[in-house]
C-alpha positions as a Markdown table, in Angstrom:
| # | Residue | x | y | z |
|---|---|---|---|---|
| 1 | Unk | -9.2 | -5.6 | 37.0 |
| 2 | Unk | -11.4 | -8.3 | 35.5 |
| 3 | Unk | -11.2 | -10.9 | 33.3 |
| 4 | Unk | -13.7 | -9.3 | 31.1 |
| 5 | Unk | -11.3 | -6.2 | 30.7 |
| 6 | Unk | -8.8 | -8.8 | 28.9 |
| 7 | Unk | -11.0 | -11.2 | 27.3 |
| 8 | Unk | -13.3 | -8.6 | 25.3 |
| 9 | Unk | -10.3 | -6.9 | 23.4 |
| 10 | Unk | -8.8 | -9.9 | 22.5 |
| 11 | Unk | -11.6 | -11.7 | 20.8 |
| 12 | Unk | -13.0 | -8.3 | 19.1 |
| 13 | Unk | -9.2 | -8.4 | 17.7 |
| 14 | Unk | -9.9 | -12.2 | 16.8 |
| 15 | Unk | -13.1 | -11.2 | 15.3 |
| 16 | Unk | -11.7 | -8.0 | 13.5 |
| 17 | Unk | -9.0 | -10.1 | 12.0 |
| 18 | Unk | -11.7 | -12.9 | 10.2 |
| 19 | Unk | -13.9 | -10.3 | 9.0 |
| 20 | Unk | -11.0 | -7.7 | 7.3 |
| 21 | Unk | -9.7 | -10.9 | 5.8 |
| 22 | Unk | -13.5 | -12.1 | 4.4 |
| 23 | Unk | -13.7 | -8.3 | 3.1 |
| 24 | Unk | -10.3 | -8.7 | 1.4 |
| 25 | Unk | -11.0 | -12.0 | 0.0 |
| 26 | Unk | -14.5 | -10.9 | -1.3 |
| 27 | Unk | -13.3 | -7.4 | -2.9 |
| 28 | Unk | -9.9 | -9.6 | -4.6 |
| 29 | Unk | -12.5 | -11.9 | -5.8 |
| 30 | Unk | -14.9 | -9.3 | -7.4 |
| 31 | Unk | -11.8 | -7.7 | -9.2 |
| 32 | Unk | -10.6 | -10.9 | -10.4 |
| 33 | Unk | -14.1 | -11.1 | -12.2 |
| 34 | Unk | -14.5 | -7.8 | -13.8 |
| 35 | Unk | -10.9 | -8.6 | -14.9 |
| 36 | Unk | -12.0 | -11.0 | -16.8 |
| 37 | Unk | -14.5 | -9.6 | -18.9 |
| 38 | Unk | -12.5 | -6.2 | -18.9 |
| 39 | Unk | -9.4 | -6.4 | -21.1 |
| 40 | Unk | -8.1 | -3.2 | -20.5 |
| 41 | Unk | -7.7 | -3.9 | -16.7 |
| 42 | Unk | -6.1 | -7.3 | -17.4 |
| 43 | Unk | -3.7 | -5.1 | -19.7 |
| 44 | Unk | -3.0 | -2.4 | -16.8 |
| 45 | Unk | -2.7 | -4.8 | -14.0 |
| 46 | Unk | 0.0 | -6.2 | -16.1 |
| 47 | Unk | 1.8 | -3.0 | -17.5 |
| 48 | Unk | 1.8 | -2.5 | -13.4 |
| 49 | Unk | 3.9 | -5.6 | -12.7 |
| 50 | Unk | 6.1 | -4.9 | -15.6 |
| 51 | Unk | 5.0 | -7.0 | -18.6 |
| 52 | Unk | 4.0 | -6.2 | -22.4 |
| 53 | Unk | 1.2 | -8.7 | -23.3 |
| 54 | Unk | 0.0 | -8.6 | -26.7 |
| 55 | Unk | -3.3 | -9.8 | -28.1 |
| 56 | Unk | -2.4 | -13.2 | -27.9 |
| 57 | Unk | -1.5 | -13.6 | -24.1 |
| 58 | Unk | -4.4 | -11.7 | -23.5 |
| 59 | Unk | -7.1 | -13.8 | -24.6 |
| 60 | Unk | -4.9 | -16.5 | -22.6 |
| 61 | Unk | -4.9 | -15.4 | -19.8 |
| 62 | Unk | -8.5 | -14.4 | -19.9 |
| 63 | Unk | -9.1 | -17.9 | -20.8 |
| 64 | Unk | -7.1 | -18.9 | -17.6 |
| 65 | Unk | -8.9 | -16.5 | -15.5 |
| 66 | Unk | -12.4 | -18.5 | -16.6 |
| 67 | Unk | -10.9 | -21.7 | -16.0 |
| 68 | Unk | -9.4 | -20.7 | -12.4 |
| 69 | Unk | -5.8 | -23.3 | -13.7 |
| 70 | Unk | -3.1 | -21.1 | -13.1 |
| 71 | Unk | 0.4 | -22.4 | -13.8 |
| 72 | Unk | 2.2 | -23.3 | -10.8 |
| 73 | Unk | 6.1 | -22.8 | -10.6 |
């Protein structure tokens, strides 16, 4: 058995790793920005996690989104 036979796997795993974490970065980014200038997604994404916003929050946190300052806890 060579070393090749070990090496190869592990840096294509290494490899695989960085470039499904660029893709996941890049697709969260993309829906972050259609969030923003879609409303209706920003309301459904919420309604998902199990909050009512109302016209008010809305434009808030669309005005949050824009800004990228999210309150820290």
């Amino acid at each position: 058995m060579s070393a090749w036979e070990i090496i190869i796997p592990i840096v294509t795993l290494i490899v695989g790793l960085i470039a499904g974490f660029a893709a996941g970065v890049f697709y969260l980014r993309k829906q972050l920005e259609k969030m923003q200038s879609d409303p209706e997604m920003l309301q459904k994404m919420a309604k998902q996690m199990g909050y009512n916003m109302n016209k008010q929050q809305m434009q808030r946190a669309q005005q949050m989104m824009k800004s990228g300052k999210f309150p820290r806890k």
